[in-house]
ChimeraX commands (.cxc) that place a marker at each C-alpha (Angstrom):
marker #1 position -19.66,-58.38,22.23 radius 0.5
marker #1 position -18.05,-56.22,25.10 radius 0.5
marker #1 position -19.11,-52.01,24.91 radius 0.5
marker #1 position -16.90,-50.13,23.19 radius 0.5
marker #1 position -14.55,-47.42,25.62 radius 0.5
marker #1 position -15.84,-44.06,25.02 radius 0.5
marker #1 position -13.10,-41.90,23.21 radius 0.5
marker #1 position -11.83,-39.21,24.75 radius 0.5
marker #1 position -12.90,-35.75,23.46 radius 0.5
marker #1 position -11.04,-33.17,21.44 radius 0.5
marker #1 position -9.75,-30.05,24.05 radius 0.5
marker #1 position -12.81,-28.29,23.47 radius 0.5
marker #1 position -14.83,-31.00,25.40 radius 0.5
marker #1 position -12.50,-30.59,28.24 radius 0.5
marker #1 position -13.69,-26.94,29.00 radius 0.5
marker #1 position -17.47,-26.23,30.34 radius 0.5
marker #1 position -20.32,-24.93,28.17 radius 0.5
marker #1 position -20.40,-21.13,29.10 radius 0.5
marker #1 position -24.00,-21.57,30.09 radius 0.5
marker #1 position -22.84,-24.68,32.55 radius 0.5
marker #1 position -20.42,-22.34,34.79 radius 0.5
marker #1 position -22.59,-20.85,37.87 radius 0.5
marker #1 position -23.35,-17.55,38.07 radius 0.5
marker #1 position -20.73,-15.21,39.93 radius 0.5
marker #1 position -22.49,-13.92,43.08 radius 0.5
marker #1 position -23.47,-9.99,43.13 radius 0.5
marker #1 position -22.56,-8.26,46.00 radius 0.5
marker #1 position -25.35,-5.74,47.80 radius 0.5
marker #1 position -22.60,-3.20,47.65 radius 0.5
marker #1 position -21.62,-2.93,44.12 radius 0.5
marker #1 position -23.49,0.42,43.59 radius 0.5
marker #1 position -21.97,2.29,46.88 radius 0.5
marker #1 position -18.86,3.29,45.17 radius 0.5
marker #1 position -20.84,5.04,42.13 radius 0.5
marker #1 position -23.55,6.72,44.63 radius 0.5
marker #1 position -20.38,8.11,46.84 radius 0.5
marker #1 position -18.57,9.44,43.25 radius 0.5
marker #1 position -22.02,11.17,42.54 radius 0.5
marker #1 position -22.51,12.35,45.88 radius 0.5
marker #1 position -19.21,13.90,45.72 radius 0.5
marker #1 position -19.74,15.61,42.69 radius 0.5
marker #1 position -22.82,17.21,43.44 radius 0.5
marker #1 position -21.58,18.60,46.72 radius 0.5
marker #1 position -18.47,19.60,45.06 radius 0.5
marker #1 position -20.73,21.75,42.53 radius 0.5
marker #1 position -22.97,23.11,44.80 radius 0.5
marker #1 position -20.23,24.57,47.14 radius 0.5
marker #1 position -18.88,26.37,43.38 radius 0.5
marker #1 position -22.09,27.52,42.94 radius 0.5
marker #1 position -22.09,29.05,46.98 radius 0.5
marker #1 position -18.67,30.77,46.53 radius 0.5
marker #1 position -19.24,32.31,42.92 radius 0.5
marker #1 position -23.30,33.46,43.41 radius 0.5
marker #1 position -23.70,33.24,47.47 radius 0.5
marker #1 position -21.48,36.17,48.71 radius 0.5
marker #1 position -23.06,38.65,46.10 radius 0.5
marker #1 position -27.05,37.47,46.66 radius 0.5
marker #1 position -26.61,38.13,50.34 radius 0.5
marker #1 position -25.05,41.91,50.14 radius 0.5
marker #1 position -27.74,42.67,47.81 radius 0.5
marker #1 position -30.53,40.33,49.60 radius 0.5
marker #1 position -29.69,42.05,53.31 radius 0.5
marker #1 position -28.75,46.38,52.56 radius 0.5
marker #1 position -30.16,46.71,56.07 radius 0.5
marker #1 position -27.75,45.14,57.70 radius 0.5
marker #1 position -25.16,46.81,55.49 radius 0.5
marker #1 position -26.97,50.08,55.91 radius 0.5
marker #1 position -26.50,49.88,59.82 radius 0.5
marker #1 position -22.68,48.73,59.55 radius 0.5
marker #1 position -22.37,51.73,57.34 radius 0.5
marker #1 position -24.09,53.72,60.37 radius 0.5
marker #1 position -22.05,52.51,62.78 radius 0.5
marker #1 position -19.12,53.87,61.08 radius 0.5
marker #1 position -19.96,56.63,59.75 radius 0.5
marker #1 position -23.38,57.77,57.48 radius 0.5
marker #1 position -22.58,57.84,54.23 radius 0.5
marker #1 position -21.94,61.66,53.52 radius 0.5
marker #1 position -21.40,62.13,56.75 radius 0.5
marker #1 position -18.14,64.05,58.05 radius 0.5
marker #1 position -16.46,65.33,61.78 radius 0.5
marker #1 position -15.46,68.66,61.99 radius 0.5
marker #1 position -14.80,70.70,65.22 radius 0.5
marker #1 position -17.24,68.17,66.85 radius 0.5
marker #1 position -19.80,68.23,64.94 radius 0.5
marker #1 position -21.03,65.69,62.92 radius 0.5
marker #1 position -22.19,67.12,59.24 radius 0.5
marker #1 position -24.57,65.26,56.95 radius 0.5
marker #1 position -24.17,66.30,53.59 radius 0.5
marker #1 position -27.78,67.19,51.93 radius 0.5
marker #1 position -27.30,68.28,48.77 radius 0.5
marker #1 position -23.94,70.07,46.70 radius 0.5
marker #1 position -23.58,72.10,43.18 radius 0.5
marker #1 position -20.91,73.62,41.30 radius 0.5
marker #1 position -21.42,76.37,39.04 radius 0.5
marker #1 position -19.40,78.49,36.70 radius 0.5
marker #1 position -21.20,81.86,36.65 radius 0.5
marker #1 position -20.78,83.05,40.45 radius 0.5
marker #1 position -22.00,86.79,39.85 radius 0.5
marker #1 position -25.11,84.98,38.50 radius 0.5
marker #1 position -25.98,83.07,42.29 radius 0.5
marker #1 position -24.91,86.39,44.25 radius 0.5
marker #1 position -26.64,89.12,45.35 radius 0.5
marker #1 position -25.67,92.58,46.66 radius 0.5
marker #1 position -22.14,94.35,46.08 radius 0.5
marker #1 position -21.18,90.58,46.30 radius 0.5
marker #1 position -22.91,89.73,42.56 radius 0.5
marker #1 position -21.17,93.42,41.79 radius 0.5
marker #1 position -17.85,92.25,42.80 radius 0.5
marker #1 position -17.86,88.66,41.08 radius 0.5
marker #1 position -19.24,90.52,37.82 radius 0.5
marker #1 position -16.63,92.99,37.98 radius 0.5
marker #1 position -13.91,90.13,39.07 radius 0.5
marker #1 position -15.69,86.61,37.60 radius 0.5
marker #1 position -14.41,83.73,39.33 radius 0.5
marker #1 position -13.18,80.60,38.16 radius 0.5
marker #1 position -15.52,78.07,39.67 radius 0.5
marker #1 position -17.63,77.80,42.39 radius 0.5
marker #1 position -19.05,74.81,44.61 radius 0.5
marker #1 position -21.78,75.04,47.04 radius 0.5
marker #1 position -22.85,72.19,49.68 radius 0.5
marker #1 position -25.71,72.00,52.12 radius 0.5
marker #1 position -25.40,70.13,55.49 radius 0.5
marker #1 position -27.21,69.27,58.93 radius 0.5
marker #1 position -26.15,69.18,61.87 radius 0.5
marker #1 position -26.67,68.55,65.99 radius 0.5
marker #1 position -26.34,71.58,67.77 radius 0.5
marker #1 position -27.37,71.41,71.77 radius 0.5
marker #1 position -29.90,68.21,70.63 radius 0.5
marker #1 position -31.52,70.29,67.99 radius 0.5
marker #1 position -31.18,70.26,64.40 radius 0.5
marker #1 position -29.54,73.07,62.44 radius 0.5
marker #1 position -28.65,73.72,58.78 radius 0.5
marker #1 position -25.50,74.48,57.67 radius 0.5
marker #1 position -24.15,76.02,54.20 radius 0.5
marker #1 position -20.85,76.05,52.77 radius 0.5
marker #1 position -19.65,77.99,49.56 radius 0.5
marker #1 position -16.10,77.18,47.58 radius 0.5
marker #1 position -15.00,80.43,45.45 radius 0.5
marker #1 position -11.86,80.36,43.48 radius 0.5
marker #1 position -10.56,83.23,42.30 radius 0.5
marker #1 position -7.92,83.74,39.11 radius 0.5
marker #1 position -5.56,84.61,41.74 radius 0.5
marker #1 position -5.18,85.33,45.33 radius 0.5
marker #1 position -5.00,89.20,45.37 radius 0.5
marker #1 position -8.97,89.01,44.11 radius 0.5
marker #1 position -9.73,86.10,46.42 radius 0.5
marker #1 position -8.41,88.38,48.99 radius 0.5
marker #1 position -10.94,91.31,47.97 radius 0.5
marker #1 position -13.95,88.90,47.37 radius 0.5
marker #1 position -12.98,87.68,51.27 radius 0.5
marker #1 position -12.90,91.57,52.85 radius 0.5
marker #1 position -15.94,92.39,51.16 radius 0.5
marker #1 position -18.50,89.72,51.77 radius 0.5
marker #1 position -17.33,90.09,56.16 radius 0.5
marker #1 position -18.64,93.17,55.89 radius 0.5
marker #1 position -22.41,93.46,56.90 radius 0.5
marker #1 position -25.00,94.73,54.30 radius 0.5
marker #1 position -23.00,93.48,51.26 radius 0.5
marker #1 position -24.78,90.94,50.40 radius 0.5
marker #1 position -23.21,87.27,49.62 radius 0.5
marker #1 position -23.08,83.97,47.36 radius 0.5
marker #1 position -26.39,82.09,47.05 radius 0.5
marker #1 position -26.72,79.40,49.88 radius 0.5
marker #1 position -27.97,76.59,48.09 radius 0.5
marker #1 position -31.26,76.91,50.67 radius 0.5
marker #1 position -31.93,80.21,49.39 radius 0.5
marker #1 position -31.91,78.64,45.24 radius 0.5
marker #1 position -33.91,75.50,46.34 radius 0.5
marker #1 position -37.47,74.73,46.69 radius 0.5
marker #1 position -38.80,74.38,50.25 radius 0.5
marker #1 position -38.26,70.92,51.62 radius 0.5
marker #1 position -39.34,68.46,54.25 radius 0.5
marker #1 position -37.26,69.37,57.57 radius 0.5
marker #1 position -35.36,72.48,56.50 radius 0.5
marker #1 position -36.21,75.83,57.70 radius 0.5
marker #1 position -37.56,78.81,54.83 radius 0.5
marker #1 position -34.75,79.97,52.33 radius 0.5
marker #1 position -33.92,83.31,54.95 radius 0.5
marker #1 position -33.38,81.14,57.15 radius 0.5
marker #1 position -29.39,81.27,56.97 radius 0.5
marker #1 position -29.52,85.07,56.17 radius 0.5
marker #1 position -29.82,85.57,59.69 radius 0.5
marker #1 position -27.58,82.65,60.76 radius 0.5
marker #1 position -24.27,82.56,62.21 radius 0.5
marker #1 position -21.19,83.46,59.65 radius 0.5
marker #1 position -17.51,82.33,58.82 radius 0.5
marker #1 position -15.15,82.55,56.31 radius 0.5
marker #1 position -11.69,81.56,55.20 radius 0.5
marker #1 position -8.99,82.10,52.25 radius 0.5
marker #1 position -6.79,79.88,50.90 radius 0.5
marker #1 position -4.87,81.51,48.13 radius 0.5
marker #1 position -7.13,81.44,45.27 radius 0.5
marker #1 position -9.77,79.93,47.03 radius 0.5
marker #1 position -12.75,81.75,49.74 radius 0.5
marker #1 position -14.51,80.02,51.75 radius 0.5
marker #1 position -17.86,81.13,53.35 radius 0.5
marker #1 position -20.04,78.92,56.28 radius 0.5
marker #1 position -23.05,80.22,57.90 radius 0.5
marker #1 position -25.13,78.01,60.03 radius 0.5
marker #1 position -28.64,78.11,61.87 radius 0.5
marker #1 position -31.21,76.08,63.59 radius 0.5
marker #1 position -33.91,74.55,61.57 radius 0.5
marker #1 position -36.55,75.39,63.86 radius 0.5
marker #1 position -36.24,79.49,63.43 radius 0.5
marker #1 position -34.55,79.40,67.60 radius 0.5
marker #1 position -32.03,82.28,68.55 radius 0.5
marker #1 position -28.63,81.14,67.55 radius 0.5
marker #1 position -25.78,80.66,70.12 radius 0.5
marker #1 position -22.07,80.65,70.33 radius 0.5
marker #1 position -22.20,76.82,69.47 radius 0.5
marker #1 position -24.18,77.55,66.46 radius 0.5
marker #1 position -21.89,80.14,65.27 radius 0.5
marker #1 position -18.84,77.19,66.31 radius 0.5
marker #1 position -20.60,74.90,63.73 radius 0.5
marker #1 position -20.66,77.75,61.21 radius 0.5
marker #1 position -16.26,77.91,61.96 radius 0.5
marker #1 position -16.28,73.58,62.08 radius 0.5
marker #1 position -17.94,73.50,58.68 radius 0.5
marker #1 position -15.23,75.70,57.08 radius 0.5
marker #1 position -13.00,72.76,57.06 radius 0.5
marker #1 position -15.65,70.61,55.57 radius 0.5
marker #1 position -14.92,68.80,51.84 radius 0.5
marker #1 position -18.00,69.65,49.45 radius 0.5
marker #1 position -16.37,66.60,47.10 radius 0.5
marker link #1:1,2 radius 0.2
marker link #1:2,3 radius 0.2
marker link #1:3,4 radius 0.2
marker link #1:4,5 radius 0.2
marker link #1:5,6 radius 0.2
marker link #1:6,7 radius 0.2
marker link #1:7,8 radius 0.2
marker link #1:8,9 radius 0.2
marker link #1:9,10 radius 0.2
marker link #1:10,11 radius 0.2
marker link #1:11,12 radius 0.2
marker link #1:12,13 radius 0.2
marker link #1:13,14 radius 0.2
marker link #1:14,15 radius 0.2
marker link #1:15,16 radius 0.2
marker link #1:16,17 radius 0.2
marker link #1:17,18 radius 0.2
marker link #1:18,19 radius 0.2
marker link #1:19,20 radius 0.2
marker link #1:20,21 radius 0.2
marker link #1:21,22 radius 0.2
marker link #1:22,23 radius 0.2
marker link #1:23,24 radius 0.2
marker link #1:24,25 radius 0.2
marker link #1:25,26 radius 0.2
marker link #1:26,27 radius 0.2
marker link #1:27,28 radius 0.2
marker link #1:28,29 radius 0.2
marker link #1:29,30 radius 0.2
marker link #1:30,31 radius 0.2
marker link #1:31,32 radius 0.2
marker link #1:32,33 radius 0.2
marker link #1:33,34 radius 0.2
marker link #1:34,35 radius 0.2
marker link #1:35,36 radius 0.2
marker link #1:36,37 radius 0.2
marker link #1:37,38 radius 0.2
marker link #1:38,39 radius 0.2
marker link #1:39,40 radius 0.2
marker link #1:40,41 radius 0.2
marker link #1:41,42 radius 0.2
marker link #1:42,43 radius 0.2
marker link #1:43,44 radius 0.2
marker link #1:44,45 radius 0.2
marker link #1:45,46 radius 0.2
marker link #1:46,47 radius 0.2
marker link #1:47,48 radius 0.2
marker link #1:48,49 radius 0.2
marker link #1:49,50 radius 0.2
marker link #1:50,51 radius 0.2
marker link #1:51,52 radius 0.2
marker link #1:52,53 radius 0.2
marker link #1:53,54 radius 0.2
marker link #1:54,55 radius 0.2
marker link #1:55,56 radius 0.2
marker link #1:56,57 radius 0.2
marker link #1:57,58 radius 0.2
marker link #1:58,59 radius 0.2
marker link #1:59,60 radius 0.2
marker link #1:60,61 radius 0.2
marker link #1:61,62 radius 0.2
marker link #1:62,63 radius 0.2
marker link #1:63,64 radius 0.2
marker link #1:64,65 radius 0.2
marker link #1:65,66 radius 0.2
marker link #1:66,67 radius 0.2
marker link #1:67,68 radius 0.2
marker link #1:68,69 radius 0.2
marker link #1:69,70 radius 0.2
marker link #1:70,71 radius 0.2
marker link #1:71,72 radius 0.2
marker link #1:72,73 radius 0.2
marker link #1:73,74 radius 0.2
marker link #1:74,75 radius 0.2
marker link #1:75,76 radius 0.2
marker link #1:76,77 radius 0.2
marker link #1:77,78 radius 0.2
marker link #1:78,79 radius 0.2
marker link #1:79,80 radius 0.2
marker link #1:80,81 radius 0.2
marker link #1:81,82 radius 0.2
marker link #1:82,83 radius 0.2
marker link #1:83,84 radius 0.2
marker link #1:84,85 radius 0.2
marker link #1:85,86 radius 0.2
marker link #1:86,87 radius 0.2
marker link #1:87,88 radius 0.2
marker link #1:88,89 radius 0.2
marker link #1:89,90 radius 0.2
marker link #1:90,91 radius 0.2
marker link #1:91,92 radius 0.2
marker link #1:92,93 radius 0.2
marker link #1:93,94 radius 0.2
marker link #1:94,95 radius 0.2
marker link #1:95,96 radius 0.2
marker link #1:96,97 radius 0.2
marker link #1:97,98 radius 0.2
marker link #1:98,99 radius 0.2
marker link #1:99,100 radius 0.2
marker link #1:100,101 radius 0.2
marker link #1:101,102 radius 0.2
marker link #1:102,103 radius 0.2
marker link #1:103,104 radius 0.2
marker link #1:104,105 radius 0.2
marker link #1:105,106 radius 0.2
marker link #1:106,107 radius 0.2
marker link #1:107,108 radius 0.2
marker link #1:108,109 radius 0.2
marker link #1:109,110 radius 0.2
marker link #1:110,111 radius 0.2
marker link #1:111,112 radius 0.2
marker link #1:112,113 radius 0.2
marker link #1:113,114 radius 0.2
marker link #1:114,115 radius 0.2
marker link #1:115,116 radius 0.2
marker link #1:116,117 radius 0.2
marker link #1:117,118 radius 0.2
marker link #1:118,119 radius 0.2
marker link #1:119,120 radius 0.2
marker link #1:120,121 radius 0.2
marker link #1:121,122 radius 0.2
marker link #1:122,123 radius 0.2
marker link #1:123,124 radius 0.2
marker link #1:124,125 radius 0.2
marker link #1:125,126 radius 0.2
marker link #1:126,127 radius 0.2
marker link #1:127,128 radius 0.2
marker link #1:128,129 radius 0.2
marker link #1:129,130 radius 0.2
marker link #1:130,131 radius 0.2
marker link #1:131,132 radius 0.2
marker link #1:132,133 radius 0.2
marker link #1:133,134 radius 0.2
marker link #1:134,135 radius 0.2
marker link #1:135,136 radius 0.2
marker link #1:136,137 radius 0.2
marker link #1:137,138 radius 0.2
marker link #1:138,139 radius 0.2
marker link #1:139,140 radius 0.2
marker link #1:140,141 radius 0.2
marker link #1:141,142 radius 0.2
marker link #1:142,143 radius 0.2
marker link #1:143,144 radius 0.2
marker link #1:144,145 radius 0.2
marker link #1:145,146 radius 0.2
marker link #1:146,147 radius 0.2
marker link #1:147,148 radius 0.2
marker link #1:148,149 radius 0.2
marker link #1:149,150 radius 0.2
marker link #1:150,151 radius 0.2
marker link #1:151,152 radius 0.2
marker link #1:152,153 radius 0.2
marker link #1:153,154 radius 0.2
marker link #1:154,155 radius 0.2
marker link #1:155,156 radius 0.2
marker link #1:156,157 radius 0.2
marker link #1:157,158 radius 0.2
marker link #1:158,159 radius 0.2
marker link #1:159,160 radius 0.2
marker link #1:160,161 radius 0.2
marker link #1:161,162 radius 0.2
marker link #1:162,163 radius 0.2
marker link #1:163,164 radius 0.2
marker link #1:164,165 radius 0.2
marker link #1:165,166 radius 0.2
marker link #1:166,167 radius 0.2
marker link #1:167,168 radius 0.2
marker link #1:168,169 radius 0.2
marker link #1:169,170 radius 0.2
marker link #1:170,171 radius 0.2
marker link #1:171,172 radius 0.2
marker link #1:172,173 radius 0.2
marker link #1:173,174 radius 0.2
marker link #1:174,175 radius 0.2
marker link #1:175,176 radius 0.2
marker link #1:176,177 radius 0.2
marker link #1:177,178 radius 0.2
marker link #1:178,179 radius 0.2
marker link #1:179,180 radius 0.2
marker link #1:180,181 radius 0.2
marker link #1:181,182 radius 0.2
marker link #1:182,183 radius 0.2
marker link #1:183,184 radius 0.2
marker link #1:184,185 radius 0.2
marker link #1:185,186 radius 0.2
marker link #1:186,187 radius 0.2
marker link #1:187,188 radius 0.2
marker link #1:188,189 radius 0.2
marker link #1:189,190 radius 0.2
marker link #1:190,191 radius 0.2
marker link #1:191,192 radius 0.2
marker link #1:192,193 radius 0.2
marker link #1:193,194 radius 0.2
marker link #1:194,195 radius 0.2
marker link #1:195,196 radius 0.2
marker link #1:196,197 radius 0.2
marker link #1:197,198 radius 0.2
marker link #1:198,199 radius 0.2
marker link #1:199,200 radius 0.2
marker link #1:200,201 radius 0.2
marker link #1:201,202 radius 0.2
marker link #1:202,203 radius 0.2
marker link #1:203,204 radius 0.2
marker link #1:204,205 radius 0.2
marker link #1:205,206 radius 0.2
marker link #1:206,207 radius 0.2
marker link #1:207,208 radius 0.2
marker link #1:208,209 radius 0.2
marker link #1:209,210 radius 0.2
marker link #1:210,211 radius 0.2
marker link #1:211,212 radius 0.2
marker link #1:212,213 radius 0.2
marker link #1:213,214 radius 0.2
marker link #1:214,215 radius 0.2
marker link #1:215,216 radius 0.2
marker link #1:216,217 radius 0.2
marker link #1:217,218 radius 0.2
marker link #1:218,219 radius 0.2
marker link #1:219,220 radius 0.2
marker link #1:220,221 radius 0.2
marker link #1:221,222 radius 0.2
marker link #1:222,223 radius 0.2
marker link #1:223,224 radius 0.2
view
């Protein structure tokens, strides 16, 4: 007897088994896009982590270089007065003046006690050599005794304020605490407020009209 046809198949017979369909090729550059993302992002955070930490590390990881801008400029301190350029060493303020004066000075501020007083220390050039300079603040309660205080302290032999040389212990590079005692002298009122300046070289030389020129300079001086 003649072979059957073969029936034809339900639909599902018309599509192929999943495991008869080939393979979809893989392309070598399937992972590029990923390792570009990631590449992306970990520039992206590393330039955050440069703007937010980097500028702060390097002032603190490099003062020298900041120390020699500052230099440049101006010292830290430092001021320009007449010429002169005044480093500021060391400064106080004090209530009690008649207790850091001497002479009919101490008299006079016991007698007539002052408001406040501030004192400063500076160095200075003078001719290439190095020279000390002191500067003393008084205020008065009112001019007409700032006035007094001013007259009586030009006067020779009546003693003064305390220079803050003559209250400190001996240092490296500043002369003994006499030292301004003998120095060059200037003073100034303001109202309520006297100002006194002497000056001297550190070394103990003679002092000179320049000397006494940074004693007038430093009167303009700010103590704060």
């Amino acid at each position: 007897p003649a072979a059957r046809p073969a029936e034809p198949g339900g639909p599902a017979d018309l599509l192929s088994a999943p495991g008869d369909e080939p393979e979809p090729a893989r392309s070598p550059w399937r992972w590029l896009v990923p390792l570009v993302v990631l590449a992306l992002v970990i520039t992206a955070v590393a330039l955050g982590w440069s703007t937010l930490f980097g500028g702060a590390g390097g002032r603190d990881a490099a003062p020298g270089a900041a120390s020699a801008s500052a230099g440049r400029s101006g010292t830290p301190g430092a001021q320009s007065s007449g010429g002169y350029q005044f480093t500021r060493q060391a400064t106080d303020t004090q209530k009690n003046c008649a207790a850091h004066a001497y002479g009919d000075i101490k008299t006079f501020l016991s007698a007539h006690p002052c408001v406040g007083m501030q004192r400063g220390l500076f160095q200075t050039q003078v001719d290439g050599k190095q020279a000390v300079v002191s500067l003393v603040e008084v205020t008065m309660p009112d001019a007409d005794s700032a006035a007094s205080l001013k007259a009586t302290t030009d006067k020779d032999g009546t003693g003064n304020v305390n220079d803050l040389l003559r209250e400190s212990a001996p240092s490296a590079g500043m002369p003994g605490k006499e030292a301004l005692a003998d120095g060059e002298y200037a003073s100034s009122v303001d109202g309520k407020v006297v100002r006194i300046a002497q000056a001297a070289y550190v070394d103990g030389s003679a002092s000179s009209a320049k000397v006494d020129a940074a004693a007038d300079a430093a009167l303009a001086l700010k103590l704060s």
